[in-house]
N, C-alpha and C positions, 0 to 999 in steps of 0.2 A: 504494500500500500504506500502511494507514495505520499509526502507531508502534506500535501494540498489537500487530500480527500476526506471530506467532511469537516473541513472547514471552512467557517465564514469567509468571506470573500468581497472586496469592498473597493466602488473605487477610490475614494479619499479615505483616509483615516485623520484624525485629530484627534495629537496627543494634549491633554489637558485641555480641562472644563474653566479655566478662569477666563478675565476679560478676553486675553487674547482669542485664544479658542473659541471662545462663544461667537465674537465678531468674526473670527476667519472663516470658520462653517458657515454665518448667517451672509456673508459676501458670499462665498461662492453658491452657496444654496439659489440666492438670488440669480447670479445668472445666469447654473446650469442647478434646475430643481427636482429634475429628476433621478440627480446620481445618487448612487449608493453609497454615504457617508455615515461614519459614526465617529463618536465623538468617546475615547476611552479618559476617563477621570479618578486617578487614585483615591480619592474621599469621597463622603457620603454625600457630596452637596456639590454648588458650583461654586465659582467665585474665587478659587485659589488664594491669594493671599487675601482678599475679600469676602470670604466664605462665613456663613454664620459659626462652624466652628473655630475660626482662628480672630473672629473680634473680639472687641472687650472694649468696656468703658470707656476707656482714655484712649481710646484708637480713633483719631480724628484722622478725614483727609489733608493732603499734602499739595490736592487739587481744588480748584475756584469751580464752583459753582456754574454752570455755562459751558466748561469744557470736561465736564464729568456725565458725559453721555455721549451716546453713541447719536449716529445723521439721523435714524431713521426712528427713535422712540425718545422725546423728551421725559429728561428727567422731572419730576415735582419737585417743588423746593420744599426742603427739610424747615418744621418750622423755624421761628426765631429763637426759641429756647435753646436749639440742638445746634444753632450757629453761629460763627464767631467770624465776621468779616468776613464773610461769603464762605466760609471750609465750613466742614460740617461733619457729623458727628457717623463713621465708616460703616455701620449701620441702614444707612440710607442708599448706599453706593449697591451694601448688600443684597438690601432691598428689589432695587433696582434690576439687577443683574438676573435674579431671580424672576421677576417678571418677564425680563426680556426672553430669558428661555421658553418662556409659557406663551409667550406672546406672535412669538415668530415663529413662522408656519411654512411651510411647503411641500407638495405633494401629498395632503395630509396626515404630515408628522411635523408635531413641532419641539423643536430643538431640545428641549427636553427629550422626549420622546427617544433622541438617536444617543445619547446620552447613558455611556455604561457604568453607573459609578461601581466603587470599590473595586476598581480595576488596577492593577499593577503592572505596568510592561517590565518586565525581563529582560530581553534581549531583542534586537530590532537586527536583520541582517537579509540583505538581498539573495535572495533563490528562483534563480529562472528568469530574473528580471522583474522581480514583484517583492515588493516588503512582505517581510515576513516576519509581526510580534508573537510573541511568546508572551500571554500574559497567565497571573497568576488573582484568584479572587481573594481580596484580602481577609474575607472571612471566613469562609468554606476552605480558602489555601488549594483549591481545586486549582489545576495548570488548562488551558486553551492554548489554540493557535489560531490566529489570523490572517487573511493575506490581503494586500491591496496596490493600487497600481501606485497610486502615489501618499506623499505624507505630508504633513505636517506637525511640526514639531512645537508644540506651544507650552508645552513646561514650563517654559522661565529660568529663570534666576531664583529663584524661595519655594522650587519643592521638596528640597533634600534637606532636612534639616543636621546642621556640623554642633554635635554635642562633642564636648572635649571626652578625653576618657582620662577622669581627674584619679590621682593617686590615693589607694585607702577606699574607695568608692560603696569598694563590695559590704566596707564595715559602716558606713555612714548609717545612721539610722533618720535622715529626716529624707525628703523630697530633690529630687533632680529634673528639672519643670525647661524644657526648650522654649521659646518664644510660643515658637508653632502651635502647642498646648496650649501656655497661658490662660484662653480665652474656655478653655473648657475647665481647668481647674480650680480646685476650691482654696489655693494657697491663700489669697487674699481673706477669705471669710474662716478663714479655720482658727479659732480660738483657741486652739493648742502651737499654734505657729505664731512664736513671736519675735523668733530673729532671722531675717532673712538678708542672705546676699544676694548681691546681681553681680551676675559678669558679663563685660561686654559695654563698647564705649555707646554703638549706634542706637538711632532711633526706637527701637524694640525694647531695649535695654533703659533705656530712659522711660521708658511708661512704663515699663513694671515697677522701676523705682518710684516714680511719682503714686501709681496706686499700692504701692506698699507704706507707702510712707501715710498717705492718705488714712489707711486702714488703722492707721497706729502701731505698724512691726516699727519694731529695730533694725534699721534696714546698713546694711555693707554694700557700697560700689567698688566693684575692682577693675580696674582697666589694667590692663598690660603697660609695661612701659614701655617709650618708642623705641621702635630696633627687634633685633631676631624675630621677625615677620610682624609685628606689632607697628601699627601707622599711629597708634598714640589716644587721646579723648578725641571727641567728636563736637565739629560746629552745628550749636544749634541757633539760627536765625528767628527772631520773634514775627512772628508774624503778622503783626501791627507797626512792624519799621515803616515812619513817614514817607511816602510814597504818593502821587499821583493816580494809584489804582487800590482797589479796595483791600489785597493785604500783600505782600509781598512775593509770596507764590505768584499770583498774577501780575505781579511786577517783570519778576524773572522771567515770562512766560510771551511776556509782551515784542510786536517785533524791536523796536528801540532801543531794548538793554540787549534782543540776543543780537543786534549790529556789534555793540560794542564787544561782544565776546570773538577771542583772536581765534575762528573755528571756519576748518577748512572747509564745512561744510554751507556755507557761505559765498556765493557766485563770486570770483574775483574780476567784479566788471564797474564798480562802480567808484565815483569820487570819493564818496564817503568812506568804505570801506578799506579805501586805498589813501586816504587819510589818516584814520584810524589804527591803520593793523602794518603799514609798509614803511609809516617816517617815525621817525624820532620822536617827534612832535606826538605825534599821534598815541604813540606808545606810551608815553609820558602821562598822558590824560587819560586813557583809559586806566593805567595799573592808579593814578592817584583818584579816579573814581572809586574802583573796588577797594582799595585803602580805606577811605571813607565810611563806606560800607561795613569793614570790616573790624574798624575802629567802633563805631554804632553797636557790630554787634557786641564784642568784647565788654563796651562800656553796659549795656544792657545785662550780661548776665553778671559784670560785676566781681569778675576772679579775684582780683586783688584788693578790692573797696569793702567788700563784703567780711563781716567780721564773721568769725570762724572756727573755732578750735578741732574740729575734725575734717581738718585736709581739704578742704573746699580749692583753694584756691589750683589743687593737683588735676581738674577739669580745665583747665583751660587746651587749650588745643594749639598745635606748633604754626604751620604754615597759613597764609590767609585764605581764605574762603575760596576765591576767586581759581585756585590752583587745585582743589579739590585733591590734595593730597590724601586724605582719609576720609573715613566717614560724616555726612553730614547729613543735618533736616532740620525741622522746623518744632519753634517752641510752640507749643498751642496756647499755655495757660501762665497767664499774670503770675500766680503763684510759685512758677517752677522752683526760681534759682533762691528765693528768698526761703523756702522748705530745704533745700537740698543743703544748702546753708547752714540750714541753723539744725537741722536731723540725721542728716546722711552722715555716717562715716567714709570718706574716701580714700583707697589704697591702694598706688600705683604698682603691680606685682603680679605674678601665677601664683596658682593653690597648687602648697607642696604637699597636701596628707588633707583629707577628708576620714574623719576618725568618731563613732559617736556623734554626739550632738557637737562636735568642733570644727573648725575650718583652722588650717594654718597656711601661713603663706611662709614665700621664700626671698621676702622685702631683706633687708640690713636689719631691723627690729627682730625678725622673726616675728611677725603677728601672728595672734591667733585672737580667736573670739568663739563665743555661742555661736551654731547656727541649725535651726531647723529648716531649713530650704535652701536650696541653690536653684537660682533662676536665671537659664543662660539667656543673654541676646547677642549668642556667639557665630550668627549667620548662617551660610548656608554650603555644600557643596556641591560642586561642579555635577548638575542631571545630567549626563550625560554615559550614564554607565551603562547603559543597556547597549551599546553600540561595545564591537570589539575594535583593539586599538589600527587594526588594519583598514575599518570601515569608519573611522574616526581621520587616517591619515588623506585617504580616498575623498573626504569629503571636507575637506581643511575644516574640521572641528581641531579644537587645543588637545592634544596629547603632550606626554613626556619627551623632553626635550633631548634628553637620553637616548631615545629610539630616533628619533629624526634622524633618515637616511642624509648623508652628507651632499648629496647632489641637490637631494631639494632643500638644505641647509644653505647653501653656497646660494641655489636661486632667489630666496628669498632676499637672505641679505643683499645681494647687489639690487633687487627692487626696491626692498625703502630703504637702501642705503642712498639711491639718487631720488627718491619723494621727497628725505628727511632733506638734501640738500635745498629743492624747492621751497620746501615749509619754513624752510629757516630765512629766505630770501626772501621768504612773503612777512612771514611775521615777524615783526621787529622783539615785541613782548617773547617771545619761545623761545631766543639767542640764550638769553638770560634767565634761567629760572633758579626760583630761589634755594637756599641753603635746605638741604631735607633728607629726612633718614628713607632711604629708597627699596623696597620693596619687590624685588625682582622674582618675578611669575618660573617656574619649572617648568611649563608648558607653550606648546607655541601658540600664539594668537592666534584666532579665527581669522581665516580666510576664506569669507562670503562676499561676494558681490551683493552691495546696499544692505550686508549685515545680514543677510539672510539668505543668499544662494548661490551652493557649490560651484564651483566651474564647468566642472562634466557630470555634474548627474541632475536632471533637470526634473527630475520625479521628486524632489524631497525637498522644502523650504522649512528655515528654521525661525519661526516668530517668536517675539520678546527675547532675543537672543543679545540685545543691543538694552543697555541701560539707559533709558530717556526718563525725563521727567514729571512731562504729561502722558501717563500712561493709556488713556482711554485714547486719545489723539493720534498716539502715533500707532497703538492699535489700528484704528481704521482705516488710516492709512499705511499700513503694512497690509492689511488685508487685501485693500482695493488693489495696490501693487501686485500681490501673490496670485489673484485672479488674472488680471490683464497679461503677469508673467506667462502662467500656464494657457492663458487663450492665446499667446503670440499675438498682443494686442501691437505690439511696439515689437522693434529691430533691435535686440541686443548687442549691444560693443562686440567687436571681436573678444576672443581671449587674450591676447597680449591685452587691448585697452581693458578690461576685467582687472586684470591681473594687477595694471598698472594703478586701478582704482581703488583695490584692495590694498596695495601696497604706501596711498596715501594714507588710508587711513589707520591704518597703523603707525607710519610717521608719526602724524598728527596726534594720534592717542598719546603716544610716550612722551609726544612735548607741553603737549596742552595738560593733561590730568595728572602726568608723574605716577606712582606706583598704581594706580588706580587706570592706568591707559595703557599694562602691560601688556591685555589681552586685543587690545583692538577695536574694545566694544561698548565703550564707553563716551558717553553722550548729555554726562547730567543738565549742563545747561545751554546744550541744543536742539532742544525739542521742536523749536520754530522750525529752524534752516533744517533739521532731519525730514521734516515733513514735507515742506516744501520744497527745496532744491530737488531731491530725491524722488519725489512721488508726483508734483503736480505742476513741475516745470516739462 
């Protein structure tokens, strides 16, 4: 019998049920509604980082109001209670999402309907010229096979949750709670929990701390300190910074400020931008705007003003905003920094020994303290494991840098080895970038054309593979791309101009974002020009 027989057979597949997924299926539903698509979804729900299992209270959006929906079903506005400057309380976005699977229809099934949850893919690998998953049910643990002519891969970046494997683990007797859970667990409400640590400098990691703190624990923040893969605390921006637009997100978001960013994705045709990004001058005024900016935010959360006896002032964060060296996001609530301040303990260090109800760390002090919970917002890993690493080199996804055959080692290099020399001729700001503990990836960068498409295999497109800012945004426009791709709506570049394209933006990543642009794929604040240059020029 061979693998094909008796099983399902599809011509689209779409991996993952969050934003992206949802809109890639409902684009191409729309203009071919007849085909045979299904949408496989690891969790019980949609929504992926959205999903009603992984919100919680202080999970506000990161997006304005306006651009947190899709073309074709306006969002309602969350009331006033639940909104702060047009963001709004993640919940709503949930909401939302969930409708929209119920709401959109084709062929009569609607997207729900195609919709496999508690689906696990395995291993993805081509047979015959057809994808071929191998999935597994995460309840049952029953094994399937699938085949399909083509894929899409909409995972993301936050399906793999990266739990450290802390030392003494086995003997800890309290709670070890990832982000990803949070919103299902009872750490916060449990009256037998009342010291708890957070590790981890980003956004996740801050809103356990503020509803732990909230709650009344005794709460520990640890961040690593900068160096041996550690990019250091995290900038968080208030989102009430004085501004011309209603908070700041929509500031950044706006076309005006993404001119001023030195990013290749950006047409190099005009005065302005050739004033801006190519002279002296120009360079000058933009880095002393972000300056400004980043002075605002500093003085805001108050590292060194703020009176303190538990380490507060060890949050501040090395490089400026603008260079998006580590981690960053956005403050939602008045209260953060003045709670964090005056309750948080903060401790720049790894946990050397999880022991009983103890934590110890491996600072100069030796600390230790009480703790009944450990709650990481330690990120995520690399989805991408279902693929073997010969179907990973095949399709320029990031493998081990170890394996990279030396020929196509050699090719690469001399590609952005002469982009990077462009990039540097274009952008005066990128010559120079600032003093910073750098972070160098094991793996090679992606190489997609427009962040999303192999060079020789035209069956398989990887969405949300690119970190942008406005996520709903540059969702639909990936999707509407990913259809027009597969309809040959438009003339693809040759391969050498592919290649050549791909090899900018790489350049560009390593100069503009620093440890954070090692993979290629990074975009935080070009959401505008990714959408437009890209997709609707």
């Amino acid at each position: 019998m061979s693998s094909e027989e008796g099983a399902a057979r599809f011509d689209v597949i779409v991996v993952g049920a969050g934003l992206t997924g949802i809109i890639a299926a409902q684009r191409l539903l729309q203009a071919h509604p007849k085909i045979r698509l299904a949408i496989l979804e690891h969790d019980y729900c949609v929504g992926g980082v959205w999903s009603e299992r992984r919100i919680y209270p202080s999970f506000w959006t990161q997006w304005t109001y306006g651009i947190a929906e899709f073309s074709d079903m306006p969002m309602d506005r969350p009331p006033a209670e639940d909104c702060m400057h047009d963001l709004f309380r993640a919940k709503y976005t949930t909401k939302y999402l969930e409708d929209y699977v119920n709401n959109m229809s084709h062929a009569g099934w609607t997207l729900r309907d195609r919709i496999q949850f508690n689906t696990h893919v395995d291993s993805i690998k081509k047979v015959n010229d057809r994808w071929q998953l191998v999935c597994v049910d995460t309840i049952s643990k029953s094994q399937r096979s699938m085949f399909s002519s083509r894929l899409m891969m909409a995972n993301g970046q936050s399906s793999v949750p990266n739990v450290p494997n802390f030392p003494g683990k086995e003997h800890f007797h309290g709670k070890i709670i990832h982000s990803i859970d949070f919103g299902q667990s009872d750490v916060v409400q449990d009256k037998s929990i009342q010291h708890v640590a957070v590790i981890g400098a980003g956004k996740s990691a801050a809103d356990m701390v503020y509803e732990a703190v909230k709650a009344g624990k005794t709460v520990s923040w640890i961040i690593r300190k900068t160096g041996n893969g550690s990019l250091g605390a995290a900038a968080f921006a208030p989102i009430d910074l004085p501004t011309p637009y209603k908070n700041g997100v929509e500031a950044s978001q706006a076309r005006i400020m993404a001119s001023l960013q030195p990013s290749y994705l950006i047409p190099y045709r005009s005065w302005w931008t050739w004033l801006l990004h190519s002279t002296g001058l120009g360079a000058k005024l933009v880095s002393k705007i972000f300056s400004l900016l980043d002075s605002s935010v500093r003085k805001y959360a108050g590292y060194r003003e703020r009176k303190s006896d538990k380490g507060f002032e060890k949050l501040e964060y090395d490089n400026d905003i603008i260079w998006q060296n580590g981690t960053a996001g956005g403050c939602h609530f008045a209260d953060f920094w003045p709670l964090v301040a005056e309750k948080v303990y903060v401790h720049r260090g790894d946990i050397k020994l999880l022991n009983g109800n103890e934590l110890y760390l491996n600072d100069e002090n030796d600390t230790h303290f009480p703790c009944d919970a450990v709650l990481c917002g330690t990120g995520w890993k690399c989805g991408l494991d279902m693929f073997e690493n010969r179907t990973l080199m095949e399709l320029g996804l990031p493998y081990s840098k170890d394996i990279e055959p030396q020929e196509e080692k050699a090719k690469w290099e001399k590609l952005v080895g002469k982009a990077d020399e462009q990039i540097l001729r274009r952008f005066v700001m990128l010559r120079n970038p600032p003093k910073h503990y750098h972070k160098y990836e094991t793996r090679t960068p992606y190489r997609l054309y427009h962040t999303m498409a192999p060079i020789h295999d035209d069956s398989i497109l990887f969405m949300n593979h690119v970190v942008a800012g406005a996520k709903l945004f540059a969702a639909e426009a990936q999707a509407i791309w990913a259809v027009a791709y597969w309809d040959k709506a438009f003339t693809l570049p040759s391969v050498a101009e592919r290649e050549d394209d791909i090899a900018h933006m790489i350049a560009w990543n390593k100069r503009r974002y620093l440890s954070n642009g090692e993979l290629g794929h990074f975009a935080a604040f070009d959401s505008v020009p990714y959408t437009k240059n890209k997709y609707f020029n």
